[in-house]
N, C-alpha and C positions, 0 to 999 in steps of 0.2 A: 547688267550684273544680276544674277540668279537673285529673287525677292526684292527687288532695288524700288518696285514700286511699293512696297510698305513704305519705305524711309522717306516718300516724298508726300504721306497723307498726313496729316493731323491725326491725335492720336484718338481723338473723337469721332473724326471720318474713318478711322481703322478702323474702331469697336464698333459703328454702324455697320460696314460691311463684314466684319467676322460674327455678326450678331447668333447668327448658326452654332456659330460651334462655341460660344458659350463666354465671350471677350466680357473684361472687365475693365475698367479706365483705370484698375491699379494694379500693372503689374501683367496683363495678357495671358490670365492665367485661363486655362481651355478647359475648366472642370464648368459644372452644373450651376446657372447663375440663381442666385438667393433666392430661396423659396421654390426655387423646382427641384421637387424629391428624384434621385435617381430611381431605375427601376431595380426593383429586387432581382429580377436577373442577373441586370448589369453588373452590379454591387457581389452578386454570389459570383460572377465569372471572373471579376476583377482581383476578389479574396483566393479564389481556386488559382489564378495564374501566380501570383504573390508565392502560394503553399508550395507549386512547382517548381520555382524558383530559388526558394530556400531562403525567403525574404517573412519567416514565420510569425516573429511577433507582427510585421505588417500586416499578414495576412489576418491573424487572429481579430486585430481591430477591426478591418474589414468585413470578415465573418459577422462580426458584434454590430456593425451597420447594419445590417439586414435584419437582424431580428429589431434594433432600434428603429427604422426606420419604416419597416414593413411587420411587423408584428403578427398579420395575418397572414400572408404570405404563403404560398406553398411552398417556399425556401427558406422559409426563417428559423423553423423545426432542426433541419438540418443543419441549416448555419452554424448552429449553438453549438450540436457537438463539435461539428467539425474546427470553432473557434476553439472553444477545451484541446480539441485534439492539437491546433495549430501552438496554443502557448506549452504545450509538454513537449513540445519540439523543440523551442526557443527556452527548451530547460526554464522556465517559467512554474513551477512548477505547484505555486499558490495560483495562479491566475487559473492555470488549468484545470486544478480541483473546484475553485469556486466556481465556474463556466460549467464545469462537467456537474457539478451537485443541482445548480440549478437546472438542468437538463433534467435531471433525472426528480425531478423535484416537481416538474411544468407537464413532463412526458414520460410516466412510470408506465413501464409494460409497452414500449412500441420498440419498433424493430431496432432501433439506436440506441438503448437503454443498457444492455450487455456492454458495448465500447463506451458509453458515460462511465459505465462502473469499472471498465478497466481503465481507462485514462485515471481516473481517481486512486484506484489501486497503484497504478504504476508509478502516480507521481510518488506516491509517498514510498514506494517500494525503492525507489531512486535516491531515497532520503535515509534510509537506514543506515544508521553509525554500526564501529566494530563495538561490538559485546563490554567493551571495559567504559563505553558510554552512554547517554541518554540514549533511551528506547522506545519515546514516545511516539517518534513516527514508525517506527517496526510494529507497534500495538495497531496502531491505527490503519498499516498496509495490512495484517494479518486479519483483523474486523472488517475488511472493505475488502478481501480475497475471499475471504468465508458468505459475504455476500453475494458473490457474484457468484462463486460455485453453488450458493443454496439455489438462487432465484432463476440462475440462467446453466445449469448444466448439461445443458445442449450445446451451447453457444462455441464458437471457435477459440475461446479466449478462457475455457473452462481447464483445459487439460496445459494449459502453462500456468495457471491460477491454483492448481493445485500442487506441480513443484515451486511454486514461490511460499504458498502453505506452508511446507515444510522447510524451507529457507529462514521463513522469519521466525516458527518456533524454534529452530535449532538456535536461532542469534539468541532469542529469548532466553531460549533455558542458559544457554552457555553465561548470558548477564546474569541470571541469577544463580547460579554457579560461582562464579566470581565472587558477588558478595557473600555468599552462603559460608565461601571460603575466609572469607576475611573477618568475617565475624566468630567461625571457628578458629581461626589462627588466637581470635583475640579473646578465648574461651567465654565466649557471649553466645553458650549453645542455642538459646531460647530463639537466639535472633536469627542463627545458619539455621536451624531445624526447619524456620518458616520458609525460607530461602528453597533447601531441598522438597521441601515438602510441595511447594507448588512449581516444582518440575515431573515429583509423580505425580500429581495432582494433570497436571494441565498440560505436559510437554512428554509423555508417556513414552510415543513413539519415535524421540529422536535417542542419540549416541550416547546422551548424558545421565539418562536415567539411570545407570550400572553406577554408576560415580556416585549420584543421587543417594542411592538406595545405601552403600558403602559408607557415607556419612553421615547418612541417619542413623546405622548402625554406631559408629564410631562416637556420635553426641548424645546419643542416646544413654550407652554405655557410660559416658562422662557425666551425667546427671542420674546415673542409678536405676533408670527406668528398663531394667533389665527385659521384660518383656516386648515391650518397641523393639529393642535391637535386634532381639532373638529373631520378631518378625521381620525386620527389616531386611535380614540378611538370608532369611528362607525363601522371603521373596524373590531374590535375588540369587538363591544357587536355583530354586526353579524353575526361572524366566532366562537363566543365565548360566547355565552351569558353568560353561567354558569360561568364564570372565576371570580375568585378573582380579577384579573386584570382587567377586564372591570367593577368591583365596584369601584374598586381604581379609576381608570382612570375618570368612572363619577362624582365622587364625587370628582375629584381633580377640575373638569371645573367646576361644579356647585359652587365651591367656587367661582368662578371667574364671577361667572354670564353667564355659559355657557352649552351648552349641546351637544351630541356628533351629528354630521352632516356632513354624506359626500362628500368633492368636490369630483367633477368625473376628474376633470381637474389636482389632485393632485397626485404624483410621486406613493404612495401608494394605491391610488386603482386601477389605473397603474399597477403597479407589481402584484399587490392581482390578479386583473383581467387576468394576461397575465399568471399567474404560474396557476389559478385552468385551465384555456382553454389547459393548457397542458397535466394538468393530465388526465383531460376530453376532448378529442378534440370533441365530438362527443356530 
């Protein structure tokens, strides 16, 4: 019978004779016997078959062996990201930023430093709620996209880091939008104005700003502060003429006996001015 001479040795005369490949008197277990380190290769090829496999948190600990166990290593650099990369796979997706931060932490500026910084980006980019909820991780995938296009805009991971840019300011602005609204509904202008104000402030280039500008018109006018609105809404048939919103907006002052008219002196053509000289320096 196929292996029948195992079953006739003691289990102590086994583990002498399997002493090669690694026997244990508890259990015949065929891994690395206590206190021999594997090789860092071994360890990297072993995490790489795991990753192939689609066995990723395996893998990822794996990864994490090498750089634990071989530190110096010529594969333990690599390890690391590639451990980050393994736990953003296994939707893991705190494992994979801590793993990736430390990367980028150990080894700033080498060829692996760009994918550190998008695994980090992407985990949290993965993590963004709709707009009527918390937005801390859409702050934090937006801060860690604006980094990776500052430091690496060469990189392959630059030109999809740029539409997610614009993804997470648009959740942004539309959150505060939401509240802006709700504090207008609940004539607590002081509180919607701040609301609107840093979507032209900060969120310039997405859909919401026409909305923006129209409600600052609108709370402005509800607190008396006749000049705000006027500008608010100049700003907005110039940037906008076509807009529903700069009909509303005029026809909300014209009720009032007013028309739209820019101070230059006012916080909004201020910002209007300072974000297009950005986009345009030139």
């Amino acid at each position: 019978m196929r292996h029948s001479w195992r079953k006739a040795m003691t289990p102590l005369a086994l583990c002498a004779a399997l002493t090669s490949a690694g026997c244990s008197m508890f259990g015949g277990d065929e891994a690395a016997a206590p206190g021999i380190v594997e090789p860092a290769g071994a360890i990297y090829s072993d995490a790489d078959r795991m990753l192939g496999s689609g066995s990723y948190e395996a893998a990822a600990k794996r990864f994490e062996d090498v750089d634990r166990d071989h530190p110096y290593a010529a594969e333990a650099r690599r390890a690391l990201v590639m451990a980050a990369y393994s736990y953003f796979r296994a939707e893991l997706y705190d494992e994979a930023i801590s793993s990736a931060k430390r990367y980028t932490t150990l080894h700033p500026g080498t060829s692996d430093a760009a994918l550190a910084h998008h695994i980090i980006a992407s985990s949290y980019f993965r993590q963004i709620n709709d707009p009527a909820r918390d937005q801390s991780k859409t702050k934090l995938a937006l801060e860690e996209l604006q980094t990776l296009v500052r430091r690496y805009p060469d990189s392959k991971y630059a030109e999809e880091a740029q539409n997610r840019i614009r993804i997470t300011q648009d959740v942004l602005a539309a959150s505060e939008m939401n509240v802006g609204r709700f504090y207008l509904k609940k004539q607590q202008y002081e509180g919607a104005i701040s609301r609107f104000r840093t979507v032209v402030t900060d969120y310039q280039t997405t859909a919401h700003v026409e909305e923006a500008l129209y409600r600052l018109t609108e709370a402005y006018l509800a607190l008396g502060i006749v000049n705000e609105a006027q500008t608010a809404a100049a700003v907005l048939g110039h940037n906008f003429p076509e807009s529903k919103w700069y009909r509303d907006a005029y026809a909300l002052l014209g009720n009032e006996g007013y028309q739209p008219n820019e101070s230059s002196g006012s916080w909004i053509s201020r910002a209007w001015s300072s974000t297009i000289a950005a986009i345009n320096p030139f």
